[in-house]
N, C-alpha and C positions, 0 to 999 in steps of 0.2 A: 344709204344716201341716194336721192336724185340723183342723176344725168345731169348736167349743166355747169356754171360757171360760179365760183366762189372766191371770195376774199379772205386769201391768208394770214395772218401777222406771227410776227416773232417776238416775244415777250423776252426783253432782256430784266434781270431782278440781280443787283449787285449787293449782297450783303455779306456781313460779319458773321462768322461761324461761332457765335461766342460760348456752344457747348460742346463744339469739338465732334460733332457727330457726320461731320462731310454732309449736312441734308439743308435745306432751310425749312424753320418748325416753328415755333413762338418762343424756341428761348433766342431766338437769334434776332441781329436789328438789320434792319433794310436801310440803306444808303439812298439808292438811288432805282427808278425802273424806267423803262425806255420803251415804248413800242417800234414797229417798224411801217412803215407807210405799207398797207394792203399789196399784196402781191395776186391776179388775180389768177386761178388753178381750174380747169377746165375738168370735170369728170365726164369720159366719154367710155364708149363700150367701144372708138375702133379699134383694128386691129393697130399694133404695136408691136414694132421689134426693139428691145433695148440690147442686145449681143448677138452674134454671129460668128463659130468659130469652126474653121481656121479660117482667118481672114486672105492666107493663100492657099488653094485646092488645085489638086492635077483635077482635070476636065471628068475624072470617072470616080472621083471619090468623096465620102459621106460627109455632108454637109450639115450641120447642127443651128439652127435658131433656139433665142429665148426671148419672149415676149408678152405679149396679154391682147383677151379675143381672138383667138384663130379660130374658137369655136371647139367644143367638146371632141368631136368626131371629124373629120376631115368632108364632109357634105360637097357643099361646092365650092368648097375652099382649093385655093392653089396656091402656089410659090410661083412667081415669073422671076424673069432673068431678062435683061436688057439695058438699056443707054441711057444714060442718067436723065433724057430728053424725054425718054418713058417712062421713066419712075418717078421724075419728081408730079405729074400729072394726078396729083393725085387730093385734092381739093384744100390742103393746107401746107404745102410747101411753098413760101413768097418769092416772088421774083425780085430781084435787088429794088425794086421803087416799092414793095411791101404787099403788091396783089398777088392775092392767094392762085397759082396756075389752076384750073378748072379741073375735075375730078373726070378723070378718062379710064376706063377700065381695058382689061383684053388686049394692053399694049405687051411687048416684048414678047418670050418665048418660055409657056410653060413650062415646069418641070412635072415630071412623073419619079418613080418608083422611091418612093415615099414608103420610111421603114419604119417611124412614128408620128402619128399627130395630135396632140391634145389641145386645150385652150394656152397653154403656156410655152410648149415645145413643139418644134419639127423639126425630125429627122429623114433628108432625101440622101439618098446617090445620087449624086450629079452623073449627068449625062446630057452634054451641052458640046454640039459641033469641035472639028480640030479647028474652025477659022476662029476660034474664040481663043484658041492660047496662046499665051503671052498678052492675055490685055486683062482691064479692070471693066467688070460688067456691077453691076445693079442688082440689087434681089431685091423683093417686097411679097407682100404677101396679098391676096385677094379673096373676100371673102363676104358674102351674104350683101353682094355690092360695094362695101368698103374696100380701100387700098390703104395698106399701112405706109408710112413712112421707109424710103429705103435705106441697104447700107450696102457699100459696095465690095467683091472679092475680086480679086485676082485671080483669074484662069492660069493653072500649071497646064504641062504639056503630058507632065508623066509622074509619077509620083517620085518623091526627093528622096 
């Protein structure tokens, strides 16, 4: 499929199972069908994080993304860490009246020592200052110009 923006629906079909087979087939009678008003779904190639775990890390310990587009190899990809003032910067996060904030790259404080990176996962050690613990920072990911969507961790002091 293209890149670009499509029209979903949802097909509801309420029928009588009248051969007992759990399927709907032609021994069976349809009642009623319903659509759903278009839902519109956006296919894009940015980067995307849908999980991050642990959502609490002591400041020196392995951090796990999963996502889509990071990018095969880790190029000039990166993982930033910072203030939700710099993650959301990032060309589709809306401000409460519905404007998308403008796509700002190179904000927060990169991470290094990065033990996996695929197009779906990365795996860093965090290694992020002691003034960071005890607070909730930002991750997102940067990559071939894009900024994904952030999620945010809590900075431990030490590991529990």
């Amino acid at each position: 499929m293209a890149l670009g923006n499509y029209n979903v629906y949802i097909r509801y079909i309420y029928f009588v199972d009248l051969n007992d087979d759990n399927e709907l087939d032609c021994g069976d009678h349809i009642y009623q069908v319903e659509n759903s008003a278009p839902q519109v779904f956006e296919l894009t190639n940015d980067p995307w994080i849908f999980k991050r775990l642990p959502a609490e890390i002591p400041r020196t310990e392995v951090l796990k993304l999963w996502g889509a587009n990071f990018g095969p190899q880790q190029g000039d990809g990166e993982m930033r860490i910072g203030l939700w003032t710099e993650a959301r910067q990032n060309g589709f996060t809306k401000d409460p009246g519905g404007t998308p904030y403008p796509l700002v790259l190179d904000l927060g404080d990169p991470l290094d020592g990065y033990l996996k990176w695929t197009g779906t996962v990365i795996k860093v050690k965090m290694r992020v200052p002691w003034t960071y613990n005890n607070k909730t920072r930002w991750i997102w990911v940067e990559t071939s110009g894009k900024k994904s969507n952030a999620k945010p961790v809590k900075i431990l002091p030490y590991a529990q």
